[in-house]
C-alpha positions in Angstrom: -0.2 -20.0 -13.5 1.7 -17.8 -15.6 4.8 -16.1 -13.6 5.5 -12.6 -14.6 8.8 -11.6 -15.7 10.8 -8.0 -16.3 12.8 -6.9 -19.0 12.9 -3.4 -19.5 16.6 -1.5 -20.7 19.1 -1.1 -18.4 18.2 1.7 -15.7 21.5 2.1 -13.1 19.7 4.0 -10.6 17.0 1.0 -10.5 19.7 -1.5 -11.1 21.3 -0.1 -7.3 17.5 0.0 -6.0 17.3 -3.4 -6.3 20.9 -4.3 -5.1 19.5 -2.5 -1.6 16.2 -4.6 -1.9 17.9 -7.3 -2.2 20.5 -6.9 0.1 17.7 -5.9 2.9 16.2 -9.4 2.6 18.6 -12.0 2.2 21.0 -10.2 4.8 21.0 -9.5 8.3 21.2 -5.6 8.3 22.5 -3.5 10.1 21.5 -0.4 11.7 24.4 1.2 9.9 22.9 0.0 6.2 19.2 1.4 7.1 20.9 4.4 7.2 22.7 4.2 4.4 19.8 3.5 2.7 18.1 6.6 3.7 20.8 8.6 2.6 20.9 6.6 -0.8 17.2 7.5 -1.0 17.2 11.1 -0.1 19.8 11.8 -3.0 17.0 12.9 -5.1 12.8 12.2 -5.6 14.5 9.8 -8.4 16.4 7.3 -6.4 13.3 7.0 -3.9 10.9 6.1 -7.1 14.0 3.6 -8.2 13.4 2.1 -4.6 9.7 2.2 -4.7 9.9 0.9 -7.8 12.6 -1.9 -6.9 10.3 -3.1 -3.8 6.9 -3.1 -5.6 8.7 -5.7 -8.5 9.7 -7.5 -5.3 6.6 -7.4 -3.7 4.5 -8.9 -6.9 7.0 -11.5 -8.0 5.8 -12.9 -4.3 2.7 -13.1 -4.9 3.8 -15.4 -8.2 6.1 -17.0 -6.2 4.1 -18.1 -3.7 1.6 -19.4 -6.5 4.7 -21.6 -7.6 5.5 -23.0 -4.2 1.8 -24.4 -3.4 1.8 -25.4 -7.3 5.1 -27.4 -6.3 3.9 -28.9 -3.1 1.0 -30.1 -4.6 2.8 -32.1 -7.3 5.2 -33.3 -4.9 2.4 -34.5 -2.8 0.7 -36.4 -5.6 3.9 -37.7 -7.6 5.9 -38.9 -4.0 5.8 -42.5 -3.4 4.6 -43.0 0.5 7.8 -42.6 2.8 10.0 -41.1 -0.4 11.8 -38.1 0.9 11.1 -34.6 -0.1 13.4 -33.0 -2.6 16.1 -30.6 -1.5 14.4 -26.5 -1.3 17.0 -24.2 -3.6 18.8 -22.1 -1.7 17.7 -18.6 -0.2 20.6 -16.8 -1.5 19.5 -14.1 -4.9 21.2 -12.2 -7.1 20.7 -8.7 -8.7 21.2 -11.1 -12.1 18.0 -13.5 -11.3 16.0 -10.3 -10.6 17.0 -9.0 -13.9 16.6 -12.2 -15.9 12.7 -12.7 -14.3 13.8 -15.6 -12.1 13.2 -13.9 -8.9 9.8 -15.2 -8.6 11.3 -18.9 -7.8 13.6 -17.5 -5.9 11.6 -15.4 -3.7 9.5 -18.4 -2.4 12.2 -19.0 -0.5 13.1 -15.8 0.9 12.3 -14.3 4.6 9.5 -12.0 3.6 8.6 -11.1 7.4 11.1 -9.1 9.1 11.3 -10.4 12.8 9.9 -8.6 15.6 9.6 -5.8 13.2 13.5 -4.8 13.1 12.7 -3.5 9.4 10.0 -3.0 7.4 8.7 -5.0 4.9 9.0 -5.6 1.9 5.1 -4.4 1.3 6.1 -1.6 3.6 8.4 -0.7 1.0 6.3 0.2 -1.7 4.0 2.6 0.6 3.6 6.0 -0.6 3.4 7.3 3.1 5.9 5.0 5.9 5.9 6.5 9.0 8.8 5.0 11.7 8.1 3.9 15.5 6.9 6.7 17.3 6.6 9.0 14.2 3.0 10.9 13.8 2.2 12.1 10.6 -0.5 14.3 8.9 -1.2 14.8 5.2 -3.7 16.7 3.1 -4.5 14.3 0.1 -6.7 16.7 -1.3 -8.5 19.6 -0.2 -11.5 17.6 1.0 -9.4 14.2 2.6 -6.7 14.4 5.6 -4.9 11.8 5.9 -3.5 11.1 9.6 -0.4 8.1 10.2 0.4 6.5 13.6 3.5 4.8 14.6 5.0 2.1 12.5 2.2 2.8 9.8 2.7 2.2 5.7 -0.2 3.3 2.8 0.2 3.5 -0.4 -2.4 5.4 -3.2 -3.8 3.2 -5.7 -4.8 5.0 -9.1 -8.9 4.6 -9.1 -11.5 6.5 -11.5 -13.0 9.8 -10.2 -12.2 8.2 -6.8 -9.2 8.1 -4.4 -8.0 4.7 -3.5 -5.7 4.5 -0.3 -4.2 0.6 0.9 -3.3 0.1 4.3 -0.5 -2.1 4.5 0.2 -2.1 7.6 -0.3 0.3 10.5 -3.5 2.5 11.7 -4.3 5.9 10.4 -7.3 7.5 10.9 -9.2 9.4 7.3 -11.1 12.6 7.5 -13.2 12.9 4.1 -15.9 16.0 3.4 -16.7 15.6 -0.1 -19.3 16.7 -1.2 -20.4 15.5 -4.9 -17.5 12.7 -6.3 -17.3 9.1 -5.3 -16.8 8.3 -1.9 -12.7 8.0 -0.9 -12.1 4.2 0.0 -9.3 2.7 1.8 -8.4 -1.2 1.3 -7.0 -3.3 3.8 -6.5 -7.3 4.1 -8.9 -8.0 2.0 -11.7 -5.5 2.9 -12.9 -2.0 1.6 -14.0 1.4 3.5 -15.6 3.8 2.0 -16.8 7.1 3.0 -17.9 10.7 1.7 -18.7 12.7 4.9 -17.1 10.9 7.9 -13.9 10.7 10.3 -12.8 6.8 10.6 -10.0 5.1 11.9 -8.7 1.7 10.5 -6.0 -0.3 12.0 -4.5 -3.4 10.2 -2.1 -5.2 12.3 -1.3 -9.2 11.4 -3.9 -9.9 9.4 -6.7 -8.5 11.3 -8.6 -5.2 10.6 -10.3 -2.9 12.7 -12.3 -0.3 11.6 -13.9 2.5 14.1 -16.7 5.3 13.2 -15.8 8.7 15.4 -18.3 10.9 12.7 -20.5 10.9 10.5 -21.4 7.3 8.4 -18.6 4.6 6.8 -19.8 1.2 5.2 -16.8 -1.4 5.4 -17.6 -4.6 2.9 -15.3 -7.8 3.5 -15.8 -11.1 1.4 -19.3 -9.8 0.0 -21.0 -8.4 3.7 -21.7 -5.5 3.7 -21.9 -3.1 7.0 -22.7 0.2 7.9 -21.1 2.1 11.0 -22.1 5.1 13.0 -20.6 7.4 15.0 -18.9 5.4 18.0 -19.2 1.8 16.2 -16.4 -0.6 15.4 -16.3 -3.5 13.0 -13.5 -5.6 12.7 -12.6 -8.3 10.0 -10.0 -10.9 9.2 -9.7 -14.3 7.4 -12.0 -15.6 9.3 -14.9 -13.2 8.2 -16.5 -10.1 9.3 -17.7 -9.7 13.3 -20.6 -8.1 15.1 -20.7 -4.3 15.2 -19.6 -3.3 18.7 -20.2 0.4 20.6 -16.6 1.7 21.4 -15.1 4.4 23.3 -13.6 6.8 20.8 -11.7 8.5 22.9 -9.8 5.5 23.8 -9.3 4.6 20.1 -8.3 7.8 18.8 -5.8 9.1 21.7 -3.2 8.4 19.8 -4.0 11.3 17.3 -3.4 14.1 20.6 0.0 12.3 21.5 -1.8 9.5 24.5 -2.6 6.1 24.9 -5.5 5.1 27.0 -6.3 2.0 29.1 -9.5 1.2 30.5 -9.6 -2.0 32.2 -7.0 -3.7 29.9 -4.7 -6.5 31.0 -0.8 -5.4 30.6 0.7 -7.7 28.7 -2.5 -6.3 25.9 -1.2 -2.8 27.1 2.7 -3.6 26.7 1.9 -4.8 23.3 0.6 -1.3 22.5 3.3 0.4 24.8 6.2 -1.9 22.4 4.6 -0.4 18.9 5.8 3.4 20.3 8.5 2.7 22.5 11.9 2.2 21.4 13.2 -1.5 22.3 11.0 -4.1 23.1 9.2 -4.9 26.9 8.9 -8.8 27.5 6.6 -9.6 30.6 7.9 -13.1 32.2 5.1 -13.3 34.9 2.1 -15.1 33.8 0.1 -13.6 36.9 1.5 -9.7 35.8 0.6 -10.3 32.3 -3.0 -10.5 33.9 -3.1 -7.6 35.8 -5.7 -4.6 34.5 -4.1 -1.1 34.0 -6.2 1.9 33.7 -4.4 4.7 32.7 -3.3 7.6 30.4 0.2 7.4 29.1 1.7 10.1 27.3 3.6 8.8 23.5 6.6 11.3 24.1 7.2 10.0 27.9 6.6 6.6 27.5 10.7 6.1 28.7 9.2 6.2 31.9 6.4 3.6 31.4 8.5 0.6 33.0 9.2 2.7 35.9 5.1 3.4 36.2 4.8 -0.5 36.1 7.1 -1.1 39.0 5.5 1.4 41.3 2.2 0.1 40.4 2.4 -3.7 40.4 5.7 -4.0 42.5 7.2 -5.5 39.4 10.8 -5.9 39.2 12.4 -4.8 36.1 15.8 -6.2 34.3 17.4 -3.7 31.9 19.5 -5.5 28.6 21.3 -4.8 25.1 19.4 -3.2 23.2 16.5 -1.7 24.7 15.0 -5.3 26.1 13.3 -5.0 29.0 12.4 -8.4 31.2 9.2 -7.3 33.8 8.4 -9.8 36.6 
């Protein structure tokens, strides 16, 4: 395996982009320094491509990192006598110096890459092109022929391709609109799997690993681990690590409400529908009861009043709601 390493001249604006990377994942961050770091990055378009920059070297030493770990469990594993005890991990703790010096892929290995219950973004999120925040909706106009539409809590980043635009989902959904007419079909990458499309509206969600794509017009294929599938209007595929499903008929309506500001529920269990609720709403709704969790809600929920979706819980289930720090909300 060979570990890649960085050692370009000194660059102080990248040198501070990576103090902030840095200080983002071996810390515990405040609310306070995410907003100090959006007022560091909105100084100029120069200090955000120092942060991009920063939190792409970040992101690919990982990837070698990771490499190194496995490669280090596996010699342990042969060279360890039976019962001998495993040597001591190196400690979490990097510096602005080992980044600088190419050591920050053995260091990374033993970093918190996954934020926990999504307090921050991650450190792929980092590098997107396009981050939108919890219970941001955003449109953009890639080219004259592609819109490009963001949900909440949604990262992509464009990847350089040949007569062909290349968008990653990282993390989120967003929905594509494409109406070209003679160049190569726009494809989007995600977990593993392509999309492509020329003259079609699709929506692709990417959400722990697993990948859902939906048809709402015209024709996209979606190819995973060599299969290869073609969708129609109203069809949904979804893929993961454990391969790509059946085709299923969907309810478009239902899976593109989020692009007219709702959320709709047919039949859904609530705890499935709190999930959903907890990627818009501000703070985070725990269900305690095991019976409530089970309860079907059908329903249409607005995104900008979903403050009053607790409320709508209690009246409908007789649940009983406990308010604490921090937006945490206990339903029984």
């Amino acid at each position: 395996m060979t570990v890649p390493t960085w050692t370009p001249e000194f660059d102080p604006l990248l040198d501070e982009a990576l103090d902030w990377v840095i200080r983002l994942k071996t810390g515990a961050p405040l609310r306070s320094d995410l907003d100090a770091l959006r007022h560091w990055r909105e100084q100029s378009a120069a200090h955000d491509e120092a942060f991009k920059t920063a939190a792409r070297l970040f992101r690919q030493a990982g990837v070698a990192a990771r490499e190194l770990a496995h490669e280090q469990e596996d010699q342990r594993a042969t060279r360890a006598p039976r019962g001998a005890s495993s040597p001591q991990l190196p400690s979490r703790s990097v510096t602005r110096r080992l980044v600088l010096s190419g050591s920050i892929a053995a260091a990374a290995a033993y970093m918190v890459v996954h934020p926990p219950f999504g307090l921050w973004p991650s450190i792929s999120e980092f590098s997107a092109d396009y981050r939108t925040t919890k219970g941001e909706h955003r449109k953009v106009m890639l080219t004259p022929d592609i819109a490009l539409e963001l949900s909440t809590q949604t990262s992509v980043a464009l990847r350089p391709a040949p007569d062909q635009l290349r968008i990653e989902l990282i993390a989120g959904e967003a929905s594509v609109t494409a109406r070209l007419a003679s160049q190569k079909p726009v494809e989007l990458v995600a977990a593993g799997g392509r999309v492509s499309a020329s003259q079609a509206d699709f929506n692709a969600r990417c959400l722990d690993g697993v990948v859902a794509v939906t048809c709402l017009d015209g024709s996209v294929t979606v190819a995973q681990d060599g299969r290869v599938v073609q969708l129609r209007a109203s069809e949904q595929v979804s893929y993961s690590a454990a391969g790509l499903q059946a085709v299923i008929p969907v309810d478009t309506a239902q899976v593109s409400a989020w692009r007219t500001g709702l959320l709709i529920f047919r039949d859904r269990p609530l705890a499935s529908v709190v999930e959903e609720v907890n990627r818009y709403r501000s703070g985070k709704i725990i269900i305690t009861n095991d019976d409530l969790k089970r309860r079907l809600v059908n329903g249409t929920f607005q995104l900008d009043r979903l403050e009053n979706f607790v409320a709508q819980v209690e009246q409908l289930f007789g649940a009983r709601a406990v308010s604490l720090p921090a937006g945490v909300v206990l339903l029984s």
